[in-house]
C-alpha positions in Angstrom: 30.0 -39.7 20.8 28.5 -42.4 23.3 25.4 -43.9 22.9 23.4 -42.4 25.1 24.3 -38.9 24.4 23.6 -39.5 20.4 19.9 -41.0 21.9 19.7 -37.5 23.9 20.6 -35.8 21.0 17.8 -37.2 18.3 15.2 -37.0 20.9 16.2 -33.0 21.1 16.2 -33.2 17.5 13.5 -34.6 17.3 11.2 -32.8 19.5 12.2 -30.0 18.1 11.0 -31.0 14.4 8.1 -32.1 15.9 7.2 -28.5 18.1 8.1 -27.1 14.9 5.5 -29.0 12.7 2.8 -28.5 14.7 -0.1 -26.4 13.4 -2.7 -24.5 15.4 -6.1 -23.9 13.5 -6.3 -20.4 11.6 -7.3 -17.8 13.3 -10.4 -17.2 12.3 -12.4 -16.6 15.1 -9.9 -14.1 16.0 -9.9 -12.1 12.9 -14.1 -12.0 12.6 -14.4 -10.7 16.3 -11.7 -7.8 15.3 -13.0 -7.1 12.3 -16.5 -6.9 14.2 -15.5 -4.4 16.9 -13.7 -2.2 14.6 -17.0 -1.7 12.7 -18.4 -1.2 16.3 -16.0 1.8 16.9 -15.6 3.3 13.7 -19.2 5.6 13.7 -18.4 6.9 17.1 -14.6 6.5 17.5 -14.0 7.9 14.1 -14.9 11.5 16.0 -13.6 10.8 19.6 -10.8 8.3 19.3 -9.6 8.8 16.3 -5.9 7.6 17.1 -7.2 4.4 18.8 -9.5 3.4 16.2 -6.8 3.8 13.1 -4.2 1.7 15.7 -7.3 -0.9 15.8 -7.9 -0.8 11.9 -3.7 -0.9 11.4 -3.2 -3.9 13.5 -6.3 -5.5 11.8 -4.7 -5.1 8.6 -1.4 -6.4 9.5 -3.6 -9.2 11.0 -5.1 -10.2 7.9 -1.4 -9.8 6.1 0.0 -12.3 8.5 -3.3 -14.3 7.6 -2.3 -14.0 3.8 1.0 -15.5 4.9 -0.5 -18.6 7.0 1.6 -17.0 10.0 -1.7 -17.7 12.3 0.5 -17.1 15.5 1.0 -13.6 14.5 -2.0 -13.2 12.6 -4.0 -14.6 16.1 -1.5 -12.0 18.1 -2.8 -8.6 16.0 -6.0 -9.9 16.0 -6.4 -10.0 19.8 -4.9 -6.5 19.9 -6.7 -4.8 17.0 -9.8 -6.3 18.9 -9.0 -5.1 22.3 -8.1 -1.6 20.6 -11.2 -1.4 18.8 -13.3 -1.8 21.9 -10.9 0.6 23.9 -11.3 3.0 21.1 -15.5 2.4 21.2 -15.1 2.3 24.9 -13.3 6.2 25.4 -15.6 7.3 22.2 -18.5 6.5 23.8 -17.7 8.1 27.4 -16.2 11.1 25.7 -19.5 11.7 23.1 -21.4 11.3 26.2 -19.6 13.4 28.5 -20.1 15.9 25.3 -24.0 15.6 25.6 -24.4 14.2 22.0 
């Protein structure tokens, strides 16, 4: 192998190892605003959106596994969702209990 093609090949190598290495912060953030609009949903979604909020609180869960596991991409990945499902969830609970005239 010439040269330059052994040079091309560590700086692959190596910028792979590196990409590899490299550590984002936990997700914490992500977990507390998740965990904080599930608690928003459950008194109203429990009733309305039932289905939405147990994807929310499922996701959550799985969140806080990946948390466990210091897999904070996947853990920051469910969180997002389990937040955006929670609020969904609150969101159509709200509409519907009000459409209801509670």
């Amino acid at each position: 192998m010439c040269v330059v093609a052994r040079v091309k090949a560590a700086t692959v190598l190596l910028c792979l190892v590196l990409g590899a290495c490299a550590t984002s912060s936990a997700p914490d953030r992500e977990l507390a605003a998740a965990r904080a609009a599930v608690i928003q949903a459950e008194p109203v979604a429990h009733r309305y959106a039932s289905k939405e909020l147990d994807l929310a609180q499922r996701k959550l869960a799985r969140a806080e596994q990946a948390m466990g596991r210091n897999d904070w991409s996947e853990a920051r990945r469910l969180a997002e969702q389990a937040e955006l499902d929670a609020r969904y969830a609150w969101a159509l609970a709200e509409n519907e209990r009000a459409r209801s005239g509670e």
